[in-house]
mmJSON file of the N, C-alpha and C atoms, coordinates in Angstrom:
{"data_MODEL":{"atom_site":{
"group_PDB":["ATOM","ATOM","ATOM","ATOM","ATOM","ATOM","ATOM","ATOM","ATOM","ATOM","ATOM","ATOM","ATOM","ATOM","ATOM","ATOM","ATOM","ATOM","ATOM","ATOM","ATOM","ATOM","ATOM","ATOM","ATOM","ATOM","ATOM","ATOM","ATOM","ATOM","ATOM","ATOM","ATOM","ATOM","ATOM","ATOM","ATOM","ATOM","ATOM","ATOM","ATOM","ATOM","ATOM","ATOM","ATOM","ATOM","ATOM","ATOM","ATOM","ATOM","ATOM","ATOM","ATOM","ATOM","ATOM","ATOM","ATOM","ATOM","ATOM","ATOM","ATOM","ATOM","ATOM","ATOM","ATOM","ATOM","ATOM","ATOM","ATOM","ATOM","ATOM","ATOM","ATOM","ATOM","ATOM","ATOM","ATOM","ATOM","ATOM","ATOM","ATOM","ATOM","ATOM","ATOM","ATOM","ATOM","ATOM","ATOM","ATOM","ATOM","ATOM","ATOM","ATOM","ATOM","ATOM","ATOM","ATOM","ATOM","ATOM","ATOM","ATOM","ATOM","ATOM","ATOM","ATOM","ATOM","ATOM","ATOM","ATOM","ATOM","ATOM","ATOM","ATOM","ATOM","ATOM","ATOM","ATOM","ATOM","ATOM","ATOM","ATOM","ATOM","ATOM","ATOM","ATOM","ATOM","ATOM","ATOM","ATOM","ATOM","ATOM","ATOM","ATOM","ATOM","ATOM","ATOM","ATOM","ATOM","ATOM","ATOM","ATOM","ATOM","ATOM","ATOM","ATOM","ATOM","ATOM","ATOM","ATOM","ATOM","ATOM","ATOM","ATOM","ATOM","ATOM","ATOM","ATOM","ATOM","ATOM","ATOM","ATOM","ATOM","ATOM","ATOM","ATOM","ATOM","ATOM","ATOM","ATOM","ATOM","ATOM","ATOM","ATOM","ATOM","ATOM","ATOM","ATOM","ATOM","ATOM","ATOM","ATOM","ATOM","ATOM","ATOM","ATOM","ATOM","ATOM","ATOM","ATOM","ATOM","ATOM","ATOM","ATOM","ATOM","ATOM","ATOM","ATOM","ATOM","ATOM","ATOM","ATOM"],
"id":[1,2,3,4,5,6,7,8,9,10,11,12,13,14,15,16,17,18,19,20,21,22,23,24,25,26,27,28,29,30,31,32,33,34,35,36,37,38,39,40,41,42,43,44,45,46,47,48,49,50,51,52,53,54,55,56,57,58,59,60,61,62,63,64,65,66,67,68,69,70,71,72,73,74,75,76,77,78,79,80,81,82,83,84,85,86,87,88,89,90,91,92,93,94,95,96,97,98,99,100,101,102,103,104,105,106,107,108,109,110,111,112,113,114,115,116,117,118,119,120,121,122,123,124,125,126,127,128,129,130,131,132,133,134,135,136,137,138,139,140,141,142,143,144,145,146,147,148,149,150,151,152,153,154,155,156,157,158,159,160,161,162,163,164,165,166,167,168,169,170,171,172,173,174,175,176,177,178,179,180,181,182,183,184,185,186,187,188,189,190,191,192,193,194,195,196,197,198,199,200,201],
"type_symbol":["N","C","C","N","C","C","N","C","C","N","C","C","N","C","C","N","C","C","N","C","C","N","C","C","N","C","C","N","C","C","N","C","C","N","C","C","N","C","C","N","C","C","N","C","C","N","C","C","N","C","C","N","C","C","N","C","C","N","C","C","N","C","C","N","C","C","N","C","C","N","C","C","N","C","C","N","C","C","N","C","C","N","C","C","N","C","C","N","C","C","N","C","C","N","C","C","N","C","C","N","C","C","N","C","C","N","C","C","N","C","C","N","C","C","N","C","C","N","C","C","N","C","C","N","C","C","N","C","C","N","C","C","N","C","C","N","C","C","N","C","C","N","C","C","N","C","C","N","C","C","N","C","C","N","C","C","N","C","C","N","C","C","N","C","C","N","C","C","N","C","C","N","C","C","N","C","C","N","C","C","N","C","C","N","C","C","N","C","C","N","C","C","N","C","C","N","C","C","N","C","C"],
"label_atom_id":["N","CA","C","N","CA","C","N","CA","C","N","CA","C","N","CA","C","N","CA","C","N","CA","C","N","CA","C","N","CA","C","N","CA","C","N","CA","C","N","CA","C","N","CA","C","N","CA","C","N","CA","C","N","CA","C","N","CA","C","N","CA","C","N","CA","C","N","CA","C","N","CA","C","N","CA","C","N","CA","C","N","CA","C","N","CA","C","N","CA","C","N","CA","C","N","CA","C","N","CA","C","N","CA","C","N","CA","C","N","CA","C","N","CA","C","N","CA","C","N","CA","C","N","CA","C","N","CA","C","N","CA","C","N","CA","C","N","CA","C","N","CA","C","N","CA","C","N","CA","C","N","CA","C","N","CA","C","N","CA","C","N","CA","C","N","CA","C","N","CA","C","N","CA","C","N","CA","C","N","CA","C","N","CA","C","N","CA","C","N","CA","C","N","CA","C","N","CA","C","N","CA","C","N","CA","C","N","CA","C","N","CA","C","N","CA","C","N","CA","C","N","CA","C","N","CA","C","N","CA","C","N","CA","C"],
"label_alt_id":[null,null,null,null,null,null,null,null,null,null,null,null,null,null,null,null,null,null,null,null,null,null,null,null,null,null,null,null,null,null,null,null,null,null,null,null,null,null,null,null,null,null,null,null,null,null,null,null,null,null,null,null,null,null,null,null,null,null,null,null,null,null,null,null,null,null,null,null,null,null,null,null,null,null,null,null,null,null,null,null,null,null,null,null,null,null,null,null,null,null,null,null,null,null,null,null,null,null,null,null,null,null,null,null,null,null,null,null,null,null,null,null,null,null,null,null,null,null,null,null,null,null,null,null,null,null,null,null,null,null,null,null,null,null,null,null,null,null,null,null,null,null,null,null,null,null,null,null,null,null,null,null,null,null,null,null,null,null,null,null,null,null,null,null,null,null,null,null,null,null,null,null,null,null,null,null,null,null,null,null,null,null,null,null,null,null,null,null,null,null,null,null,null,null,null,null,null,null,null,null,null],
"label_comp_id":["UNK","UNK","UNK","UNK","UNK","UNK","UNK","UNK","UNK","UNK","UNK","UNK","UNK","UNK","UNK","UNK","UNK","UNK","UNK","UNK","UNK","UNK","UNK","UNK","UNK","UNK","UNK","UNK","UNK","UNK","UNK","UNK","UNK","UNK","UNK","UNK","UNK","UNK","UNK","UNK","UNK","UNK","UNK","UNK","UNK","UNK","UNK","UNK","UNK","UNK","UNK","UNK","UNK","UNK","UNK","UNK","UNK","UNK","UNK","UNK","UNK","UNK","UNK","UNK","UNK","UNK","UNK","UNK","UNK","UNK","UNK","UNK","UNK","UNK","UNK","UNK","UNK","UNK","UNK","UNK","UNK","UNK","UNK","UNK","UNK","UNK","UNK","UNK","UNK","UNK","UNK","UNK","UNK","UNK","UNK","UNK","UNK","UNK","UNK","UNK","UNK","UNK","UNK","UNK","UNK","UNK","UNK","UNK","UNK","UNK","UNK","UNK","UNK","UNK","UNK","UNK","UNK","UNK","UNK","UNK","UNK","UNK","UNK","UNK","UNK","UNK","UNK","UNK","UNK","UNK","UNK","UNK","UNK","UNK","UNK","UNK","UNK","UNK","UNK","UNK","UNK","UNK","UNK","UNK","UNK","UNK","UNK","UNK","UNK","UNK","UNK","UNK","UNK","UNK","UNK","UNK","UNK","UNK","UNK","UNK","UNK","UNK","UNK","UNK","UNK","UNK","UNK","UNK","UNK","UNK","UNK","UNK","UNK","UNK","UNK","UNK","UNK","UNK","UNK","UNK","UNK","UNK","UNK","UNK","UNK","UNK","UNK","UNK","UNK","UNK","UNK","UNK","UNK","UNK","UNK","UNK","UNK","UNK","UNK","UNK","UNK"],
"label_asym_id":["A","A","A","A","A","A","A","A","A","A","A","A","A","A","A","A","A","A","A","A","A","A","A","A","A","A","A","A","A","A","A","A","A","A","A","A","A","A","A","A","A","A","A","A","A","A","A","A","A","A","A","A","A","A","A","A","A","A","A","A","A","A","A","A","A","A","A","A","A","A","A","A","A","A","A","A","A","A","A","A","A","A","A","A","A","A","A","A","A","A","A","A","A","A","A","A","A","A","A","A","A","A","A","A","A","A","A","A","A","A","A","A","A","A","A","A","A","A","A","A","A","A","A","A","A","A","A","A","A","A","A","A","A","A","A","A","A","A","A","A","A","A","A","A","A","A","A","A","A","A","A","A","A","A","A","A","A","A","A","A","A","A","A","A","A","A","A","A","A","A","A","A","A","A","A","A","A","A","A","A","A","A","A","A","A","A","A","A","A","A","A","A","A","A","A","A","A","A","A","A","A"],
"label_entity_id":["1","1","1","1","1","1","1","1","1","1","1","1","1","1","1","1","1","1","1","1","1","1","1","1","1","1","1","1","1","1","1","1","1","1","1","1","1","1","1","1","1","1","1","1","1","1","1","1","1","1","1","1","1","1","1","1","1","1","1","1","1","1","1","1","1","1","1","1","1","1","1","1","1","1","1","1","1","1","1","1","1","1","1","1","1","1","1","1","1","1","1","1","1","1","1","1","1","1","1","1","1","1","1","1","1","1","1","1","1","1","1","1","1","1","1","1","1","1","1","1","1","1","1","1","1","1","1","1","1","1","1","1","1","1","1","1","1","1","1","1","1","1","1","1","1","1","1","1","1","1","1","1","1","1","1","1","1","1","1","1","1","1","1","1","1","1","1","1","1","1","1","1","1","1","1","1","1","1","1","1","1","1","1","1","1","1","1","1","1","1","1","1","1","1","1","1","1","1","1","1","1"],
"label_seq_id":[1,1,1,2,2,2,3,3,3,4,4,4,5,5,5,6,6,6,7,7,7,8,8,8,9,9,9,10,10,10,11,11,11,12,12,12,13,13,13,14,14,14,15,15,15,16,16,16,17,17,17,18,18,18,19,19,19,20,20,20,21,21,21,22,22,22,23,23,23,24,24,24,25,25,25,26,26,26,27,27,27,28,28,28,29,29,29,30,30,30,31,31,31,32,32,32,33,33,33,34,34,34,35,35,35,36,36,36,37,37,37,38,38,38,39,39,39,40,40,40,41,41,41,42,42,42,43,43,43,44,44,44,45,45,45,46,46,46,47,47,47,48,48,48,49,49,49,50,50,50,51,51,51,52,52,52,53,53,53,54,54,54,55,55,55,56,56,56,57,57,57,58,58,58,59,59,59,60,60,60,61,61,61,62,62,62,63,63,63,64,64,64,65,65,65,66,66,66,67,67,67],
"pdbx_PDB_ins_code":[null,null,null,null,null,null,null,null,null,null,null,null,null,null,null,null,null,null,null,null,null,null,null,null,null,null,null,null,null,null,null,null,null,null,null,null,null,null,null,null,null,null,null,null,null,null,null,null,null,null,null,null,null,null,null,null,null,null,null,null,null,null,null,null,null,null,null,null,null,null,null,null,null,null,null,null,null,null,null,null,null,null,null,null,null,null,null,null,null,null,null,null,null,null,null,null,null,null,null,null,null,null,null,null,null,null,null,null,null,null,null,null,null,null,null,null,null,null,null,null,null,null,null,null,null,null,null,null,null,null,null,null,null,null,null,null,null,null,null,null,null,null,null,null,null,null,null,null,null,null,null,null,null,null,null,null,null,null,null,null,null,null,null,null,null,null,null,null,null,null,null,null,null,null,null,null,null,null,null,null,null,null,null,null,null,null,null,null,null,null,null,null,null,null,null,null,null,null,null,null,null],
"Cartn_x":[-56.096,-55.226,-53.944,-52.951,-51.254,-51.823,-51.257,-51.255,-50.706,-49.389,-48.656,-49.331,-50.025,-50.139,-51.442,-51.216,-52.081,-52.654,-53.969,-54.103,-53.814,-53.876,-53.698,-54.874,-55.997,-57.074,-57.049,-56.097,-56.056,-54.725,-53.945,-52.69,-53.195,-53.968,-54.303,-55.254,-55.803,-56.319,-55.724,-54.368,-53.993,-52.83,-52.424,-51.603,-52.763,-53.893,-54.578,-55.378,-55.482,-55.253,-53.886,-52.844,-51.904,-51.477,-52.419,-52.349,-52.853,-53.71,-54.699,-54.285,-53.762,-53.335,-52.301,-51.707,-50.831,-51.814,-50.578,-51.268,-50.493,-50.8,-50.467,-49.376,-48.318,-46.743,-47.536,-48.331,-48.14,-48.963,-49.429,-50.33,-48.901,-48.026,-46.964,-45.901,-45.787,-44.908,-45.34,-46.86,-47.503,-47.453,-47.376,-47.932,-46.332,-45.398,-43.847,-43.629,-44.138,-43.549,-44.429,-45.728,-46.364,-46.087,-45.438,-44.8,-43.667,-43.212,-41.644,-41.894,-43.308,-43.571,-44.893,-44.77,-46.399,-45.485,-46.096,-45.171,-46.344,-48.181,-48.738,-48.953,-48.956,-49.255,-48.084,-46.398,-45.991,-45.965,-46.725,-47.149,-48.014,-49.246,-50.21,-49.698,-48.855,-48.218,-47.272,-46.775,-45.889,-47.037,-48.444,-49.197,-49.785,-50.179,-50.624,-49.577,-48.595,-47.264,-47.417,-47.242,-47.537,-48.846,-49.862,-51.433,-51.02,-50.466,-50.596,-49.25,-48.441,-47.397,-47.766,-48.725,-49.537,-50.803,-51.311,-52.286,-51.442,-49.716,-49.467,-48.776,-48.616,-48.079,-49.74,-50.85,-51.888,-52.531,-52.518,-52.515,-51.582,-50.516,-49.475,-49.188,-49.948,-49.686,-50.386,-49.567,-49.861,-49.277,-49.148,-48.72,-47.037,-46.127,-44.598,-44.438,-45.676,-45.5,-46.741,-47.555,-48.167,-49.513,-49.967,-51.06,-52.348],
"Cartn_y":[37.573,37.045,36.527,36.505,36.217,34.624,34.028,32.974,32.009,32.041,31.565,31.987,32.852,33.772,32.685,32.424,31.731,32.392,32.427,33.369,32.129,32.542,31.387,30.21,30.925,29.939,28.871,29.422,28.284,27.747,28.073,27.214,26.097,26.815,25.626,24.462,24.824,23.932,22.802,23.479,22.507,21.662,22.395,21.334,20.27,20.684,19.249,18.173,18.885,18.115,16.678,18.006,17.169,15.837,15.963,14.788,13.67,13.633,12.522,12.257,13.262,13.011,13.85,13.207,14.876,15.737,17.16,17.882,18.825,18.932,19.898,20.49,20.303,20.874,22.487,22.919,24.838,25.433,24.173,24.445,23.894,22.998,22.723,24.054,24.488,25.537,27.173,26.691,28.201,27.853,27.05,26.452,26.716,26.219,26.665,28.074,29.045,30.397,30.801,30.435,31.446,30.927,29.699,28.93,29.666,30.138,31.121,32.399,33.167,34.459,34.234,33.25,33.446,33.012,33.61,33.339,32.149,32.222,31.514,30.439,30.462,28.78,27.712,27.858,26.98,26.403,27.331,26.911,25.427,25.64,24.828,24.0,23.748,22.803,22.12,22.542,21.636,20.712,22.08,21.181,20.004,20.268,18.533,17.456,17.86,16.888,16.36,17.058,16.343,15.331,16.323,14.87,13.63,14.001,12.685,11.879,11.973,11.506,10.913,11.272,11.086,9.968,10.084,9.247,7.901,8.163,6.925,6.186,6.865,6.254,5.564,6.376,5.923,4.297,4.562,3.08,1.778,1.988,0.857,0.606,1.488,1.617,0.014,-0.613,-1.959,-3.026,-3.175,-3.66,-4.31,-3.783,-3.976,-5.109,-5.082,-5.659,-6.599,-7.231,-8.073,-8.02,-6.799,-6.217,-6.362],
"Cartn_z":[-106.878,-105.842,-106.467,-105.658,-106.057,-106.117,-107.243,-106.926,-106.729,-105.6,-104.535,-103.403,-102.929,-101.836,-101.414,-99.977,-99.214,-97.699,-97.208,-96.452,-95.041,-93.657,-92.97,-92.662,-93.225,-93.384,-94.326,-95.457,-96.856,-96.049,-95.551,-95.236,-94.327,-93.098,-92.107,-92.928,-93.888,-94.726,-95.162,-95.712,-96.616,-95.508,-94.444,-93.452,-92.754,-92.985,-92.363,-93.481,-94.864,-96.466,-96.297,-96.043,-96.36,-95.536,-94.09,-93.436,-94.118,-95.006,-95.384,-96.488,-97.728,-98.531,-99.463,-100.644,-101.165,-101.857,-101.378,-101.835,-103.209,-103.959,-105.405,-105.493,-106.359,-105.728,-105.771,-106.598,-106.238,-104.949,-104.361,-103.088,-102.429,-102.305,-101.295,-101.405,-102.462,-102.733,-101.809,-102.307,-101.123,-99.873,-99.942,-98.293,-97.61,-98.382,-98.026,-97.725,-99.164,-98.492,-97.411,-97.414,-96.005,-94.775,-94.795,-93.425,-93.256,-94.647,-94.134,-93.24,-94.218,-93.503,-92.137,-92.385,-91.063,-89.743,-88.525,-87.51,-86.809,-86.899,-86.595,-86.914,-88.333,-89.005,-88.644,-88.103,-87.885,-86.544,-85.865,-84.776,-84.873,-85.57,-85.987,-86.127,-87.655,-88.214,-87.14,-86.085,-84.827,-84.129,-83.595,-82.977,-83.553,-85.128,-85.797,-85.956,-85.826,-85.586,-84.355,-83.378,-82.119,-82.097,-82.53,-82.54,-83.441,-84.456,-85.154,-84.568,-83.614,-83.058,-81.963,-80.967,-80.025,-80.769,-81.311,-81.809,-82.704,-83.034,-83.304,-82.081,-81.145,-79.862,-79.064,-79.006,-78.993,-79.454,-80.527,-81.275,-80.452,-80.729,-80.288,-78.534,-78.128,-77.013,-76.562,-75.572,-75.187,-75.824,-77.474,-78.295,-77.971,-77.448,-76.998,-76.185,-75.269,-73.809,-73.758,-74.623,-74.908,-73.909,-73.695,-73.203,-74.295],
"occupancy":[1.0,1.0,1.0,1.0,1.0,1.0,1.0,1.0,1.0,1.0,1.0,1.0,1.0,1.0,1.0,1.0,1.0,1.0,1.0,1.0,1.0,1.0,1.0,1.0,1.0,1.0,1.0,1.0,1.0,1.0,1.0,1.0,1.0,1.0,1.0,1.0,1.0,1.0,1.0,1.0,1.0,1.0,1.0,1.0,1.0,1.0,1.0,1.0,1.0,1.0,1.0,1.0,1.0,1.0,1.0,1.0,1.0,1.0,1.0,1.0,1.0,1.0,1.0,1.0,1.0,1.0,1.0,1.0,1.0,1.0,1.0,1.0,1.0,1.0,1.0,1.0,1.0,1.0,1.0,1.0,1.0,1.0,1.0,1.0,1.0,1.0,1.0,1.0,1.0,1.0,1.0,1.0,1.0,1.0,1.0,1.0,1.0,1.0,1.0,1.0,1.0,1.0,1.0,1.0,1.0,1.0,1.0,1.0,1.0,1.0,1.0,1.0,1.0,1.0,1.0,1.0,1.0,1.0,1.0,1.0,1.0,1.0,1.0,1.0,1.0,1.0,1.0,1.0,1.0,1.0,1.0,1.0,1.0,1.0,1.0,1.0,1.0,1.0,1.0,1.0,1.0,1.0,1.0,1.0,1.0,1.0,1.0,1.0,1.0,1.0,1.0,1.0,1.0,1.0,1.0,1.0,1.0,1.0,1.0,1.0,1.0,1.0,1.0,1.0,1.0,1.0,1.0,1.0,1.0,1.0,1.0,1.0,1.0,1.0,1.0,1.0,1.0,1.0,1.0,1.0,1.0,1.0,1.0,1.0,1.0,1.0,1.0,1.0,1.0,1.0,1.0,1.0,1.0,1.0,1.0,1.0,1.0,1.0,1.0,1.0,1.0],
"B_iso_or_equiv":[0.0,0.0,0.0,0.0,0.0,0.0,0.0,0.0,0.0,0.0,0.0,0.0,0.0,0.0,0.0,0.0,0.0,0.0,0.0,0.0,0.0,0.0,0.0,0.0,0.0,0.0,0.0,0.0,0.0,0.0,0.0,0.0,0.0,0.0,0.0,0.0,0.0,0.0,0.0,0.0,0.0,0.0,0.0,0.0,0.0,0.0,0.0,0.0,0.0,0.0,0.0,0.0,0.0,0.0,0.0,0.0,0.0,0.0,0.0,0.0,0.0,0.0,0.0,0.0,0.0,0.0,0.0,0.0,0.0,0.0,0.0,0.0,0.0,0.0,0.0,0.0,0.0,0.0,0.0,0.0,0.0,0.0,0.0,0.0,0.0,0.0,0.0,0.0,0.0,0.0,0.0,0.0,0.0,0.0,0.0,0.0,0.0,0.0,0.0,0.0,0.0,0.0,0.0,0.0,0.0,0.0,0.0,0.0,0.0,0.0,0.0,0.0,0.0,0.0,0.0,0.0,0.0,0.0,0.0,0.0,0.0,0.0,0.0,0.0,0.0,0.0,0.0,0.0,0.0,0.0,0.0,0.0,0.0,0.0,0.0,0.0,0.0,0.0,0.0,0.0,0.0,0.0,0.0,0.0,0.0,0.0,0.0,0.0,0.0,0.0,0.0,0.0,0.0,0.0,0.0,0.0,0.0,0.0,0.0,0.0,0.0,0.0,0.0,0.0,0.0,0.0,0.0,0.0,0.0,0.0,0.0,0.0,0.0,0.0,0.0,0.0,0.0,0.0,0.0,0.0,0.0,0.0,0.0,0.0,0.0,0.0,0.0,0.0,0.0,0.0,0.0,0.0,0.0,0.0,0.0,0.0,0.0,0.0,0.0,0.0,0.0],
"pdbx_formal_charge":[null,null,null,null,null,null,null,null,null,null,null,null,null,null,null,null,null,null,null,null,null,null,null,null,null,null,null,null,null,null,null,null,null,null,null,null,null,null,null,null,null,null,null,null,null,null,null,null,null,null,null,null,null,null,null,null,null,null,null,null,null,null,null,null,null,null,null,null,null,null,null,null,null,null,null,null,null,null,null,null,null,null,null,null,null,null,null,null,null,null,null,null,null,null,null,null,null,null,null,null,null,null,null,null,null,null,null,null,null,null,null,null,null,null,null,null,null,null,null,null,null,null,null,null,null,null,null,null,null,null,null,null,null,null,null,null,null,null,null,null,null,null,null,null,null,null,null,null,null,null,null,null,null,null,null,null,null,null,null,null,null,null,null,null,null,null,null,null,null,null,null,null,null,null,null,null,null,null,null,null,null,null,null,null,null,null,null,null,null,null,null,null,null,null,null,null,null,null,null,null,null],
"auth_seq_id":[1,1,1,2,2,2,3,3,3,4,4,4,5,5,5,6,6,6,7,7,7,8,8,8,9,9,9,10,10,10,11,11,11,12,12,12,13,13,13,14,14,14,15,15,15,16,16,16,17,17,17,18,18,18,19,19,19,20,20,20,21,21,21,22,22,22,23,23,23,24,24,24,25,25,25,26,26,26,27,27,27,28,28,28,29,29,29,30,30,30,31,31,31,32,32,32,33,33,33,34,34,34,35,35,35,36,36,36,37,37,37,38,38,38,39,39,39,40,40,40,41,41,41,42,42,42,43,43,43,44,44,44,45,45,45,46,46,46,47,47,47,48,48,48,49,49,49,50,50,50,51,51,51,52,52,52,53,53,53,54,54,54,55,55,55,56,56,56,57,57,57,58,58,58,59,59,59,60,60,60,61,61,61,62,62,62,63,63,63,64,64,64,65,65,65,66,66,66,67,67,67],
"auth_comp_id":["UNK","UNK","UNK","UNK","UNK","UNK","UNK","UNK","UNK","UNK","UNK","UNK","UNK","UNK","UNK","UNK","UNK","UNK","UNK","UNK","UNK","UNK","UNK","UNK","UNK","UNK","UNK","UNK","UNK","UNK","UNK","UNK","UNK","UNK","UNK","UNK","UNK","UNK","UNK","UNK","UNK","UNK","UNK","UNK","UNK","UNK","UNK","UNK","UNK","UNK","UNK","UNK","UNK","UNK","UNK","UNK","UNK","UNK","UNK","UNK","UNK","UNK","UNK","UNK","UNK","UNK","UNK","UNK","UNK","UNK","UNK","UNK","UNK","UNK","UNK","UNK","UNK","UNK","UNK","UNK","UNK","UNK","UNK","UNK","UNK","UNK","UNK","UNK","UNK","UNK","UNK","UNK","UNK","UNK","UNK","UNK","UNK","UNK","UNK","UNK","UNK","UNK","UNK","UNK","UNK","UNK","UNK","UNK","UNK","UNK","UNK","UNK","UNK","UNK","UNK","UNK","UNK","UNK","UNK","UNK","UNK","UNK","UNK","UNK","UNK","UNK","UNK","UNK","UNK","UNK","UNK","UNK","UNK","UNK","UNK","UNK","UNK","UNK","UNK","UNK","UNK","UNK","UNK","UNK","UNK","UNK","UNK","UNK","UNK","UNK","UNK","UNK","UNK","UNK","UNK","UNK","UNK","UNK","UNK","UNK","UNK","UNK","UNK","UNK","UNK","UNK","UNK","UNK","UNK","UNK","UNK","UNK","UNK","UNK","UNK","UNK","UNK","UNK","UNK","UNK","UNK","UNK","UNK","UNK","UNK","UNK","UNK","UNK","UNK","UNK","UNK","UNK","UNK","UNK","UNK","UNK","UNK","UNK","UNK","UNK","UNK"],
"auth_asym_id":["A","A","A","A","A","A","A","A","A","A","A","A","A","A","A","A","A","A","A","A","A","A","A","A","A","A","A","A","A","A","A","A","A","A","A","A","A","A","A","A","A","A","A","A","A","A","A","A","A","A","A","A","A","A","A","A","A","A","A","A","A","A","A","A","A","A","A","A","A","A","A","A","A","A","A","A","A","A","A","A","A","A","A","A","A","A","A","A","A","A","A","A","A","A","A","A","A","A","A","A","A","A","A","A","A","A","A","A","A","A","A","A","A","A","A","A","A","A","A","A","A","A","A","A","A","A","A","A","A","A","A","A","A","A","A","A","A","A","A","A","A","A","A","A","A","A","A","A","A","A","A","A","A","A","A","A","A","A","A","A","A","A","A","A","A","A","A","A","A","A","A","A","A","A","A","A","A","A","A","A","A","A","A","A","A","A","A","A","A","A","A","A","A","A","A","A","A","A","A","A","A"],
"auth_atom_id":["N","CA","C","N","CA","C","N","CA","C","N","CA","C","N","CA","C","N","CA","C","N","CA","C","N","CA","C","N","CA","C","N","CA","C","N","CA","C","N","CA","C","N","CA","C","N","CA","C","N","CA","C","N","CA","C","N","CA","C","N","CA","C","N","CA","C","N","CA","C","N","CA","C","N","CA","C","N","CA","C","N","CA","C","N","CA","C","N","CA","C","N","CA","C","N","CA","C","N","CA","C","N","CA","C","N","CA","C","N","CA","C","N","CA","C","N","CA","C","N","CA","C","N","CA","C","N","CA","C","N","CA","C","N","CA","C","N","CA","C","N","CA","C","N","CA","C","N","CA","C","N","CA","C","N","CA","C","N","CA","C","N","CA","C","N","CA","C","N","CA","C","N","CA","C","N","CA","C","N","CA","C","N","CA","C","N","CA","C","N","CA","C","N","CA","C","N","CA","C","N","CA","C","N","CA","C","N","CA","C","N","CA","C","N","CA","C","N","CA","C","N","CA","C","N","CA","C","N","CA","C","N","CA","C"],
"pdbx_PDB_model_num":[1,1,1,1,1,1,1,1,1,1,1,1,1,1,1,1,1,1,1,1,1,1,1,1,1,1,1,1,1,1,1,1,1,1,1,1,1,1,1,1,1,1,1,1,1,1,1,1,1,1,1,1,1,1,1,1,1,1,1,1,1,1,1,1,1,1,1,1,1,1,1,1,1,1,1,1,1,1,1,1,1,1,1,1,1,1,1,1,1,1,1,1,1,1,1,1,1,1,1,1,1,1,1,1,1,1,1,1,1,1,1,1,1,1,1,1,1,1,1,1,1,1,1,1,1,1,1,1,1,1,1,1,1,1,1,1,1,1,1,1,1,1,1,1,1,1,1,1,1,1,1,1,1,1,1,1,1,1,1,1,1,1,1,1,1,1,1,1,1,1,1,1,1,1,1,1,1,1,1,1,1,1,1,1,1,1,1,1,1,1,1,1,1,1,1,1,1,1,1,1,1]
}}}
């Protein structure tokens, strides 16, 4: 195997790795080019943006207004 070359199973991997923690510059570097060529994985990568954006609005929610 190329080893930059990530299939979209190792990418979706490592975009939900990288939520929790870092991940390896030559795994961020793969993870970069197949986000360039994959048209599906940046899909993904928008939708875990949104959850974890939603789950920090989640949290605080009430918090502003002394609920």
């Amino acid at each position: 195997m190329i080893p930059l070359r990530r299939t979209c199973k190792q990418a979706a991997a490592l975009l939900v790795a990288r939520e929790d923690r870092r991940i390896a510059l030559s795994d961020t570097v793969a993870l970069r080019l197949h986000l360039m060529a994959c048209q599906a994985c940046p899909r993904f990568e928008r939708q875990l943006l949104t959850m974890r954006n939603a789950m920090r609005q989640w949290r605080n929610y009430g918090t502003d207004d002394g609920l």
